[in-house]
C-alpha positions, 0 to 999 in steps of 0.5 A: 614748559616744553625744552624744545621749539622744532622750526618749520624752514620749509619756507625758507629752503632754496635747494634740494638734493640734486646739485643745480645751480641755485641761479643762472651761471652759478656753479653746483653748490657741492663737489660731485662726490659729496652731492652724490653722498648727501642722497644719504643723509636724514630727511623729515622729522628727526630725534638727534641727540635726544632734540627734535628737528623737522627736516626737510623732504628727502627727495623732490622738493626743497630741503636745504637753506643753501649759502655761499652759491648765489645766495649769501643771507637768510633771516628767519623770523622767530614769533614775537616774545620766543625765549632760547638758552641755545639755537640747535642747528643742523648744517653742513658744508662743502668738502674742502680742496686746496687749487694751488696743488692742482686738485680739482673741484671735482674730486671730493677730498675725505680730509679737512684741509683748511680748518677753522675757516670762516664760512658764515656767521649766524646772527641773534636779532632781539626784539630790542635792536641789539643782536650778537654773532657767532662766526661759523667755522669749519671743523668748529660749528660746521663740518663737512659730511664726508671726513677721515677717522678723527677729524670729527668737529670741535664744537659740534656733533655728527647727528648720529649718537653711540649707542650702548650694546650689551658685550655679553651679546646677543651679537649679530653676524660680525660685531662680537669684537665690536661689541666687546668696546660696549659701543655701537656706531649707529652712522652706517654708511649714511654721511651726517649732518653736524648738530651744533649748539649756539648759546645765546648769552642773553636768554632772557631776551626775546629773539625777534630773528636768526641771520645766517650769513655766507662769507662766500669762501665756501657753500654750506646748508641748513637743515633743521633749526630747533630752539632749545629752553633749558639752562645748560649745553643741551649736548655737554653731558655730565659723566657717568654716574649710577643712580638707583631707582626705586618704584612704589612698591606695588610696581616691581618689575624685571630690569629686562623689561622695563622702560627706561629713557632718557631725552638728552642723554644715554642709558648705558646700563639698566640692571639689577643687584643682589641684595649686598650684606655687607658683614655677612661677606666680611665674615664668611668662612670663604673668601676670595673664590666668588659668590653663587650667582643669584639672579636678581628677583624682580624688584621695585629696585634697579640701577642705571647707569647714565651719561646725560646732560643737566636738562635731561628727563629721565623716564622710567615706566610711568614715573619722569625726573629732571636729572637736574634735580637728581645731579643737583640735590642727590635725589628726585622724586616722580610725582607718582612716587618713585625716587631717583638716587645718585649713588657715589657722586664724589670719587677719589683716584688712588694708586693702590699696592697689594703689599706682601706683609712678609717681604714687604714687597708688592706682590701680584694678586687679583682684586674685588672692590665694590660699593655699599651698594654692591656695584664693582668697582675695577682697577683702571684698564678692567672691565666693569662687565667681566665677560665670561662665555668662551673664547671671548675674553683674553684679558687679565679679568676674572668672573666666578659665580657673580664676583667680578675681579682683575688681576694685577702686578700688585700696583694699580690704579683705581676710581672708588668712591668717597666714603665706605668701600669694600675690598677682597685680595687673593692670592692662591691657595697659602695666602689669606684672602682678605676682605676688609671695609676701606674708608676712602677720604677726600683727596686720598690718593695712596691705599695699602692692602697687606696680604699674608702668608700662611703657608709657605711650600716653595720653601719646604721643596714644592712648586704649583702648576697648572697643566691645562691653560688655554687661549690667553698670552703667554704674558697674561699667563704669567701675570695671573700665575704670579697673582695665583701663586702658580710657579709652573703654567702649562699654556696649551695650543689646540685645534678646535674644529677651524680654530687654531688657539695659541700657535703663534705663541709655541716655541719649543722652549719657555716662554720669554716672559718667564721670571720672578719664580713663575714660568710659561711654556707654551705646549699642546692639547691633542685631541680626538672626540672619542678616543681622547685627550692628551696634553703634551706639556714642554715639548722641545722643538717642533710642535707635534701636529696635527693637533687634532685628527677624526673630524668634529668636534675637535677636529675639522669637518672630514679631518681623517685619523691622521694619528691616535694618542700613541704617535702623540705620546711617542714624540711627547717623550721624543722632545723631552715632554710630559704626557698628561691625559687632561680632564681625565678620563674623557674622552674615554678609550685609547687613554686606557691604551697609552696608561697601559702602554706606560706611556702616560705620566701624568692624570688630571684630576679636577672634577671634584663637582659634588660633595664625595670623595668617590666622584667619577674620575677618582673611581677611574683612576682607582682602576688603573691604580688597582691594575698595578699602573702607576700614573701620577695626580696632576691638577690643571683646570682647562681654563678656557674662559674669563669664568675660569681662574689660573690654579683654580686646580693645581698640581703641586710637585715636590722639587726639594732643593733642585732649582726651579726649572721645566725639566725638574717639573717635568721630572717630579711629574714623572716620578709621581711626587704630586698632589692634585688640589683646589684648595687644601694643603696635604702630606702624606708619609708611609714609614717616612716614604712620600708620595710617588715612593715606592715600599717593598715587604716580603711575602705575608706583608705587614703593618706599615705607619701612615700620617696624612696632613692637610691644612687650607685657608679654608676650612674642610671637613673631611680627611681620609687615608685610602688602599685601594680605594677603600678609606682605612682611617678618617678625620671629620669636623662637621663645623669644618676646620683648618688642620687636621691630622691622622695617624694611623697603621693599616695592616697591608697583606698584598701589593697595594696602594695607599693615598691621602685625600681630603674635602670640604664642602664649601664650594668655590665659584669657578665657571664650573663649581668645584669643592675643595678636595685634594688628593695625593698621588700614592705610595705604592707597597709592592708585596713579595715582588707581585704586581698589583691587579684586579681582574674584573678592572682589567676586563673594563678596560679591554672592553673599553679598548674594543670600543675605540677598535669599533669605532676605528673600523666603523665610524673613522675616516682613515687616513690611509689603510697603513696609516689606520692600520698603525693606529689600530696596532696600538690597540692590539698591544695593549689588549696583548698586555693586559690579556697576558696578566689577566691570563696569568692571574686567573689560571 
């Protein structure tokens, strides 16, 4: 039977759109601004809310039932034996204005001044005399068109519904931030009619006819009249629930392209899943660092998530259930073969805490939980569609490869299903990741997560940074730092093209949300697109501006060479900061300059992409290391997106028994006591020196002990003791493993440098895949009082510093010739320098 019955009113209308007096010396029926608005409102055949109406015309002819100006009563006669569980009416009434405070009629008042008033009263007249009444009141059954924010009706819908919008875009011009709520308004600048559902308590009853009848305290207009034929409120929906739908399986198809549609109700989402094995996950090697992405192959197989009312149809291809049937029985089936699945029904709402089994504390961390079938399930106040392209998400949320997480301070509230659920909590790189089956009861509403320690550095001297964080609050930083494990986080301001991220957050001091052992200081990123990057890290004081200089892409368009790397660092150290040259060594000129200069303290190595020890930046660093320059291993990970975890890349700086504070950091930094990492623990000990020390031996040399350790909460593969570059003792697992040692006595016969580095081969899912390596900063063995260096280094560098000359003199846009002269003078230096050794070691 068809759920709805359109009603033909044109025979009943009585007013079009024009505000004429319905007869001879009425007055108009609406104010002047609203009938001037109404020219806005829908007209012929309509959906609302998934039911059909048959308006009336929008211009020329009659297109209104009006009551309350002239005209006090209409009954439409229904065919004889008509059935309806609800009468669904389009209407809406006069703006509301109040005389006694001298408000004129004329003027239209967006505010509902007199709620509740009782305007008319629509009749149900039975074929068998009886008849029930329902009083028509304003802001309840009807409501005026023209309304401030937040004076929707109680009982009735404006005749537009939200639509869902996928957050991830595409976007058109200026709905980015809205469409980060995943609802579109679809009103636009049109005024709504209001949809109101009248029940009818006797629907085995036949209706003969439907009375409307005006009290006369106002006007108000019937639009559409459609009698409805189901058994529940056709526009009360049931919450949102996820159903699977599975097709026959010749019918497999791409979620993009399918049709899916639901008459009264929404389709919020329509996706498919990877395939979920559930002790394949608990038990891999790996756990708290994602997933790789697999994109779902077309299936006969997809979810949708859906807010509908009972009566509803849902249709998907060829195939259509009542999701009556699907709410009522857990499952329907088309009559060609598919088959509609609700999936987790009954729900629990819990509190949960992430309890720090040594302290018996809750601790910060970030979460996963996701059902048998796959689907996350976030705490409250997080995303369930993590988004992850730049600059568009702020939030404590967290996407690596196809994983979803939040971060949170280690109580949080949560929705999960009844039954068998799925949790993973991390918590940086000494904790055990864990990943365990939770069994969620009725009524549960407490849930304990107990995390580990494995390692615990801070208590042998070290604290961990990262040295490259962009665009999130300072506040939000902290969090996620605590929940990473991070004690120092170098949140950096920056340009980027007309762009400013983060100004308002720089104080030149630590940032006021700094506690519990993590700490927050809002620095800068200063770049320029071709002669590099410079992360000034604590400055005190005044900001150092401009933040960028030299035009696109870092800069704005025309931005002229306002000032090189070497001011930046100059006032970097000035203001008692760090120089740390980010994702080094791109951009790639003037960065050799400033190292050469002695003007860096720091290197970020991260870009540990493939499965070597010898990738690019490590190599590049060697050369300066092989050139005598000593510049310590720094990690940070140019967080600049929700794909992106704090820490993922960290530094981890040896304090030993001073207190945790910016300036001990800053210091540690300076003095070369640091390992860069992703992932594993490493020591190194050359004749009982650490990293950043510094041995001197005679002429002729020696034979020096050195030990490396690295341990992780992962397994790795490899270890390796390097000098100068080259591996001079190693440790493999091919099956990988968890600790590993060398000892080893490596035969030195000029100044060199030896360092410790480790890797494995498993991946961890950050936006930009990255393998678990870490890498010590040298010790450094000066021989017979000789600096360190290698010609043919040397000579790379001088070319690179021509080029930053060339592109200066060439392609630049110079602030003024003094000003470029400056900036060229640098140059010029460092050439001097380097020229120098390299003269005195090859004559």
């Amino acid at each position: 039977m068809n759920k709805f019955t359109a009603m033909d009113l044109s025979r009943y209308f009585n007013a079009d759109r024009r505000n004429l007096p319905l007869k001879p010396g009425a007055r108009p029926p609406w104010q002047d601004a609203l009938a001037t608005a109404a020219a806005t409102m829908l007209a012929g055949d309509q959906t609302l809310w998934g039911i059909p109406f048959r308006l009336g015309p929008a211009e020329g002819q009659p297109c209104w039932i009006v009551l309350g100006a002239g005209s006090d009563r209409v009954d439409i006669d229904l065919p004889a034996g008509t059935l309806a569980s609800y009468i669904v009416i389009v209407h809406f009434c006069n703006s509301s204005h109040d005389e006694s405070v001298g408000r004129p009629r004329q003027l239209l008042l967006n505010a509902v001044m007199r709620p509740g008033e009782h305007l008319a009263d629509y009749t149900l007249l039975y074929s068998d005399g009886s008849e029930h009444g329902q009083p028509i009141r304003r802001r309840f059954e009807i409501n005026e068109p023209t309304i401030k924010w937040g004076q929707n009706a109680f009982v009735a819908l404006p005749d537009s519904a939200d639509r869902p919008v996928d957050p991830l875009g595409p976007h058109a011009a200026g709905q980015w931030g809205s469409n980060q709520t995943g609802i579109a308004d679809t009103q636009g600048s049109r005024v709504p009619y209001w949809v109101y559902a009248l029940p009818n308590p006797h629907p085995e009853r036949p209706l003969a006819a439907i009375r409307l009848q005006a009290t006369g305290a106002d006007t108000l207009a019937i639009a559409g009249l459609t009698l409805f034929h189901g058994e529940e409120h056709p526009l009360r929906y049931h919450r949102l629930e996820t159903v699977r739908v599975s097709l026959p399986a010749q019918e497999t198809t791409d979620p993009a392209q399918i049709a899916a549609s639901i008459d009264l109700g929404t389709i919020v989402r329509c996706y498919a899943l990877p395939d979920f094995q559930p002790q394949a996950w608990l038990a891999a090697l790996v756990k708290g660092w994602g997933e790789e992405p697999r994109p779902p192959a077309p299936a006969s197989t997809l979810m949708l998530d859906v807010a509908a009312a009972p009566d509803a149809t849902l249709t998907v291809g060829r195939h259509s259930v009542a999701m009556g049937d699907v709410y009522k029985n857990g499952q329907a089936h088309s009559a060609g073969g598919a088959r509609i699945e609700l999936l987790t029904p009954h729900k629990a709402w819990l509190h949960v805490t992430i309890m720090d089994d040594a302290t018996g504390k809750p601790t910060p961390a970030r979460v996963h939980f996701r059902s048998p079938d796959g689907r996350y399930f976030p705490p409250y106040g997080h995303r369930h569609q993590v988004n992850d392209n730049w600059f568009e998400d702020y939030g404590a949320d967290l996407k690596l490869g196809s994983t979803q997480y939040a971060y949170v301070d280690g109580t949080f509230q949560i929705e999960l299903p009844i039954g068998r659920c799925y949790a993973e909590v991390s918590k940086g790189f000494e904790y055990e990741a864990v990943r365990q089956e939770v069994d969620i009861q009725p009524g549960q509403r407490e849930l304990t997560i107990r995390l580990q320690r494995r390692f615990d550095l801070r208590r042998q001297g070290w604290v961990t940074a990262d040295t490259h964080v962009h665009f999130i609050s300072p506040q939000t930083a902290w969090l996620e730092g605590q929940a990473e494990g991070l004690n120092v986080i170098n949140l950096l301001a920056s340009q980027w093209g007309d762009l400013f991220t983060n100004v308002g957050d720089l104080t030149g001091r630590l940032s006021g949300c700094s506690r519990d052992d993590t700490i927050v200081w809002v620095g800068s990123e200063n770049r320029q697109h071709i002669l590099g990057h410079m992360s000034l890290l604590g400055v005190k004081g005044a900001p150092i501006m401009p933040f960028c200089a030299g035009g696109p892409q870092e800069s704005f368009f025309g931005d002229p060479m306002w000032m090189g790397l070497n001011e930046w660092a100059d006032r970097c150290r000035q203001q008692d900061g760090v120089v740390v040259i980010p994702h080094f060594p791109n951009p790639y000129a003037e960065v050799a300059a400033e190292i050469i200069l002695g003007k860096v303290d720091g290197v970020e190595l991260r870009e540990f992409y493939s499965p070597t020890l010898n990738n690019y930046n490590l190599l590049e660093w060697y050369r300066f290391l092989n050139l005598g320059y000593r510049v310590a291993a720094v990690g940070g990970t140019d967080k600049m997106s929700a794909g992106m975890p704090v820490g993922g890349v960290r530094t981890y700086a040896y304090l030993g028994d001073e207190d945790l504070s910016f300036d001990n950091w800053a210091k540690a930094v300076r003095a070369g006591h640091t390992f860069t990492t992703s992932g594993p623990i490493i020591d190194l000990r050359v004749e009982g020196k650490g990293m950043g020390d510094a041995i001197y031996l005679p002429a002729g040399g020696g034979t020096l002990e050195v030990q490396a350790e690295a341990r992780s909460v992962a397994p790795f593969h490899i270890v390796q003791i390097v000098m100068n570059g080259k591996v001079v003792a190693e440790e493999t697992a091919e099956a990988g493993t968890y600790e590993a040692h060398i000892a080893a006595k490596v035969k030195v016969d000029s100044s060199s440098w030896l360092a410790a580095r480790c890797l494995s081969m498993h991946k961890l899912w950050h936006c930009w895949p990255v393998h678990m390596v870490a890498h010590t900063t040298p010790v450094y063995v000066n021989v017979d009082n000789r600096d360190q260096f290698n010609p043919s280094d040397a000579t790379y560098m001088l070319t690179l510093l021509d080029g930053g000359l060339a592109w200066l003199d060439t392609l630049s846009i110079p602030a003024s010739p003094e000003r470029q002269q400056e900036i060229t003078s640098f140059y010029h230096e460092a050439k001097r320098r380097l020229g120098q050794r390299l003269h005195a070691h090859t004559h």
